[in-house]
C-alpha positions in Angstrom: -35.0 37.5 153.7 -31.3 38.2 152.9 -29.2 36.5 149.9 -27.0 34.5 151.2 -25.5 33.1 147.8 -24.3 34.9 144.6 -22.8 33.1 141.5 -20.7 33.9 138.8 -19.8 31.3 135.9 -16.0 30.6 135.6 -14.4 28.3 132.8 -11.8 27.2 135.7 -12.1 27.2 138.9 -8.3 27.2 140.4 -7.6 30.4 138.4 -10.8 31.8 139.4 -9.5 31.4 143.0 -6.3 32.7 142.6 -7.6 35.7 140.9 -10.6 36.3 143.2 -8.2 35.5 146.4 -4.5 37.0 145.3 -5.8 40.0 142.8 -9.0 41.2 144.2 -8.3 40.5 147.8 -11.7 38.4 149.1 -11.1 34.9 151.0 -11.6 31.6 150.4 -15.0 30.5 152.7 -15.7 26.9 151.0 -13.8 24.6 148.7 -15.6 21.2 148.8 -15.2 18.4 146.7 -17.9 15.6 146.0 -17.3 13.2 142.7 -16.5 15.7 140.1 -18.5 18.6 141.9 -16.5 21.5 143.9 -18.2 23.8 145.8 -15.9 26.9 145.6 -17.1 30.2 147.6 -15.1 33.4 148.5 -16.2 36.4 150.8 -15.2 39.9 151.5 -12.8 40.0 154.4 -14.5 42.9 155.2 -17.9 40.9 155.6 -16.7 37.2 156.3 -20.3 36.4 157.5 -21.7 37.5 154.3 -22.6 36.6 151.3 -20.7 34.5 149.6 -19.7 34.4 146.0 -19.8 30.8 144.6 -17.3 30.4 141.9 -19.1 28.1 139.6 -17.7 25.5 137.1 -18.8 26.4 133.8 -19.2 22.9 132.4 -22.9 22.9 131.5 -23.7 24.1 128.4 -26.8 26.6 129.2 -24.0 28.2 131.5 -21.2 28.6 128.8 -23.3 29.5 126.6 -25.4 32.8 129.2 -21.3 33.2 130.1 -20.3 33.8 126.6 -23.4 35.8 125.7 -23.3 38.4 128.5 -19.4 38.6 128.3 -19.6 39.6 124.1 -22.6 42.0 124.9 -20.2 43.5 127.6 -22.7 43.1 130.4 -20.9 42.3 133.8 -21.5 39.2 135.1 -21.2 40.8 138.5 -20.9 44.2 140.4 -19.2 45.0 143.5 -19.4 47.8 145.7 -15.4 50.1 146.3 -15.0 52.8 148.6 -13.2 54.7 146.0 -12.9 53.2 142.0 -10.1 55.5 141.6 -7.7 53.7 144.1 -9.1 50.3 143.2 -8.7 50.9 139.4 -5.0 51.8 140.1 -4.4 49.0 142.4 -5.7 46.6 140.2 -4.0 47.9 136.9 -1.0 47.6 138.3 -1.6 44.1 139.1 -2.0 43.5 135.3 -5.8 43.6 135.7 -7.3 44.6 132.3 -10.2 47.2 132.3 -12.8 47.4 129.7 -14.2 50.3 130.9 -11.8 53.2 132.9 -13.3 55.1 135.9 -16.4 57.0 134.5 -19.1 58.7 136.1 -22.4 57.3 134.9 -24.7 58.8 137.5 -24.2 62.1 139.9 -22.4 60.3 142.4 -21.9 56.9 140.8 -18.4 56.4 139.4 -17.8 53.0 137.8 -15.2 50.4 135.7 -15.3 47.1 134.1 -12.3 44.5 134.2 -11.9 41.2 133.0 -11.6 38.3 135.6 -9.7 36.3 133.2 -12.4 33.4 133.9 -14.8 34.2 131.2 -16.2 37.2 133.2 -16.6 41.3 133.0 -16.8 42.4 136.6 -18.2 46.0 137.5 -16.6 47.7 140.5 -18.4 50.9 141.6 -19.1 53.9 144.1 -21.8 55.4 145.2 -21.6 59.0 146.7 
């Protein structure tokens, strides 16, 4: 058993996109359309084969409201995995990324930080080792 799918919540999907594609650097995989439904999925380009990340419309309410909750608690919504949070948290800042939490050590060995997606979302970025 693998997972194959992983979802975070966003409140619009073409920024979510941009942001996800043109900021963080992963790759569109699916963008599907049916009625008033879109399918929206990126992937690390370093994994295209992966699991994908399904960016995921926001519009029913159980969803906003879990989004909103987790977001004003400060809980990521998601967490993925950097070689180095340093490099990534400079790269990204400078991309006008805005960090809730600055590179700290939480762990021996674990260094994390927190940034908002912009899409109703705090994302953890993190290292290990």
């Amino acid at each position: 058993m693998k997972i194959i799918y992983t979802k975070v919540f966003v409140n619009d999907q073409d920024k979510a996109l941009k942001f996800y594609t043109q900021i963080l650097g992963f790759l569109k995989k699916s963008d599907i359309t049916a009625g008033d439904y879109r399918w929206l999925t990126v992937v690390s380009p370093e994994d295209q084969n992966g699991t994908e990340l399904i960016l995921e419309r926001n519009d029913n309410p159980a969803a906003k409201t879990y989004q909103k909750a987790i977001f004003e608690q400060s809980i990521p919504a998601a967490n993925f995995g950097v070689s180095d949070v340093h490099i990534d948290y400079e790269r990204l800042k400078k991309l006008g990324v805005k960090f809730t939490i600055e590179p700290s050590e939480v762990m021996e060995n674990v260094t994390i930080a927190v940034f908002d997606d912009t899409c109703g979302n705090l994302i953890q970025i993190q290292t290990v080792g």
